[in-house]
N, C-alpha and C positions, 0 to 999 in steps of 0.2 A: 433794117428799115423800120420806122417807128408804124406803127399801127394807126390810122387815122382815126378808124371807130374805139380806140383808150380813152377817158375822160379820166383827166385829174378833178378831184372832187376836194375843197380843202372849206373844214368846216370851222363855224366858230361861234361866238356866243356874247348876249349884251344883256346887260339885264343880274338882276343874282337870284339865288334859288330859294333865298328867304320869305317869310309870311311872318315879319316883324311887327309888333305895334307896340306902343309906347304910350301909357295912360289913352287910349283906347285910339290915336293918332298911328296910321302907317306909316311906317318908316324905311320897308323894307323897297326896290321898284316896284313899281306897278306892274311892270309888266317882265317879262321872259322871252328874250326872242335867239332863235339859232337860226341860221345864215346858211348854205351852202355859194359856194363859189364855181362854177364848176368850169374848166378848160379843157378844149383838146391836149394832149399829151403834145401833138405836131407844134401846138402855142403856146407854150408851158413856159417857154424862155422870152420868147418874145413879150408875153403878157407880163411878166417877171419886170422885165427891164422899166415898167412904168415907174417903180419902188426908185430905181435907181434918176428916174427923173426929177422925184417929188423932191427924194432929199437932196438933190445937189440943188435945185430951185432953191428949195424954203433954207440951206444952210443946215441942216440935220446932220446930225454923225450919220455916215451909211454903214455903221456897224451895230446902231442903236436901233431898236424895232420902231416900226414906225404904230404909234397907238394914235387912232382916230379921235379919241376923248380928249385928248390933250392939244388938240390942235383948235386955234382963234376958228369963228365961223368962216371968213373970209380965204382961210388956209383948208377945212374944209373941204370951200367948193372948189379951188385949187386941183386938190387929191380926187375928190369927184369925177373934173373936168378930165383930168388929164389919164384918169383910169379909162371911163368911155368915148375919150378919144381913140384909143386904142383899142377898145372893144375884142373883141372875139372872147366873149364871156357869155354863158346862162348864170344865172340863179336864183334860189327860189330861197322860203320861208318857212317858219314855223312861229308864232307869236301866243304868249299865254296872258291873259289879262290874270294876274295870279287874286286880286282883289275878289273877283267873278267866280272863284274855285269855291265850291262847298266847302262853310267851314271843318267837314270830318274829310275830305277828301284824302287818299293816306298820298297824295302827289306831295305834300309838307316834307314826307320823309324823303332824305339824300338815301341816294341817286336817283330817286322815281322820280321828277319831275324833268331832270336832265336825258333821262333814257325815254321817258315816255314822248318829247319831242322827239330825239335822235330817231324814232321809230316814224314821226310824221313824218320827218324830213328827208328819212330813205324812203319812203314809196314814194315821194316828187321827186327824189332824184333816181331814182331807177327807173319810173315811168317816162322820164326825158330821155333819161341816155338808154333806156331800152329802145323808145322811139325809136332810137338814131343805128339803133342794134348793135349796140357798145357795151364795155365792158367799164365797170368803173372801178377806179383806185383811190379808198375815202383816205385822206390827210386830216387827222383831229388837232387843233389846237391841243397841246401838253399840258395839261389841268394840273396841278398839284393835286386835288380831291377829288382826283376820278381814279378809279383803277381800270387802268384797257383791258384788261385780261379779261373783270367779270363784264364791263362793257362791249367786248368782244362775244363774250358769253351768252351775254343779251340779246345781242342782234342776231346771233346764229337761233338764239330760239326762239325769238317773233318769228323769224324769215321760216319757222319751220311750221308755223302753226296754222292749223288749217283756217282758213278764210283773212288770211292776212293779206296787205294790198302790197307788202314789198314784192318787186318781178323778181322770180327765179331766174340766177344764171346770169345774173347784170353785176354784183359788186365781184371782183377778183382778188381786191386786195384792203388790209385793212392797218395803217399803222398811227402814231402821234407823233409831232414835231415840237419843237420849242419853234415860238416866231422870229427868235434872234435866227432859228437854220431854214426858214422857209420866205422868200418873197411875199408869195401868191396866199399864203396864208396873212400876213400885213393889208394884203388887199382882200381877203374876206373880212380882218377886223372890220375894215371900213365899209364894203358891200355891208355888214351886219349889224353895226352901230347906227347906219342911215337907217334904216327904217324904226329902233330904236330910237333914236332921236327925230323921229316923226311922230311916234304914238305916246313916247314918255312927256308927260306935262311935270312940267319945274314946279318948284315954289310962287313962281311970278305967274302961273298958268298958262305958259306957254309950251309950242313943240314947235320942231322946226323939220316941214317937211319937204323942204327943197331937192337935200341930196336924195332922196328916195324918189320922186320928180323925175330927178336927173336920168335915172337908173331903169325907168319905166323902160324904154327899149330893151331891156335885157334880161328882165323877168318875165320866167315860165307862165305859158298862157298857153291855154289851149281853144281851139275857137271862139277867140279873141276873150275867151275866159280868166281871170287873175284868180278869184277866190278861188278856193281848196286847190289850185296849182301853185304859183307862185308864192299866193300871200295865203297862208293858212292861219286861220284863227281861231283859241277856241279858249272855255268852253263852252258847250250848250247850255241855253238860247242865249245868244244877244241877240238882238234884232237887228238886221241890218240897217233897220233908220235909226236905231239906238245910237250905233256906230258910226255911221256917218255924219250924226247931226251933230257928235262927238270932235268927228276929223273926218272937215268937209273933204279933205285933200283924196278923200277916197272915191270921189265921182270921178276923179280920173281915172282909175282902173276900172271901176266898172257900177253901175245902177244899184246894181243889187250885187253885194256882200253877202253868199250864199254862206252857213256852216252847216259842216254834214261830216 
């Protein structure tokens, strides 16, 4: 019998880890965001089958992953719709204005920028599923330029360190997938591109913060709180009217855009 308190946890990432400029113009995102997707184990197939929905709709090879970026806006909210029609999903955030980083910061150097979120985004996700007094099982997107083993390495040693916010005795399991072998991992691309494509501004100076709108019911909050649960942003200070006055779309989460 499947365990009900198991949470499959299947991560992923938008955004690149660069701090490019080009005759003194950025080139590189603006921003950094990693995603957690998180399911009950008991919905893990059920939650899956939306993948099988989208692409028999939109005409998709159902052998070709499905990528969020590649898809018309219209198609999008499609994938959006029909993921939180189904619902029985949390998940939460981790967002870097990389612009905003001290220029000596050593977050420039690979892997610190990628590890040093993964580390934000396991204390909201062990605080949720400890909440639920579960045990979680993380699914990493398959990076080509990551190594598990020393990112593996990593998380055993924050998690060991004294005053660190990840819960003891919550992750069980730790591995990577390619998304052509994971459904639910296709549907955190796009859980994780939405809000991405909420704070990322184009060339034309736009962002489009619909699908992350859409998704509001199912990001981590805690007394009715979004900042530093679901939507974690950083670094210090921005101001929360800095940011907001930025991307108004954030009065709907919440007044005040707390970082801490």
């Amino acid at each position: 019998m499947i365990d009900q308190r198991v949470f499959n946890v299947y991560i992923d990432e938008a955004g690149d880890e660069g701090f490019t400029r080009k005759n003194g113009i950025w080139v590189s995102s603006q921003w950094f965001v990693m995603g957690a997707f998180i399911v009950r184990s008991t919905n893990d197939l059920t939650v899956s089958r939306s993948i099988n929905v989208i692409k028999e709709t939109l005409g998709l090879k159902p052998t070709k992953p499905l990528h969020f970026t590649d898809l018309s806006h219209e198609r999008k909210k499609f994938v959006i719709k029909t993921i939180t029609d189904v619902g029985l999903f949390r998940c939460t955030y981790v967002a870097v204005k990389k612009e905003a980083l001290d220029e000596n910061t050593p977050l420039k150097k690979r892997p610190l920028l990628y590890n040093y979120c993964t580390r934000y985004l396991l204390e909201r996700i062990t605080w949720l599923v400890g909440d639920e007094k579960g045990k979680a099982n993380l699914i990493f997107e398959n990076r080509s330029n990551t190594s598990y083993d020393e990112l593996k390495s990593y998380i055993h040693m924050v998690t060991n360190m004294p005053g660190n916010k990840i819960r003891q005795n919550v992750i069980q399991s730790f591995k990577p997938l390619a998304k052509a072998q994971s459904k639910n991992l296709q549907i955190a691309d796009a859980i994780t591109s939405s809000l991405f494509q909420a704070l990322e501004i184009t060339k034309l100076g736009l962002h489009e913060p619909s699908y992350i709108e859409k998704l509001k019911p199912f990001i981590y909050k805690r007394n009715g709180n979004y900042s530093s649960y679901g939507l974690k942003f950083f670094p210090d200070p921005i101001t929360s009217a800095q940011l907001i006055e930025q991307y108004p779309w954030l009065t709907n989460f919440s007044q005040n855009v707390v970082y801490n």
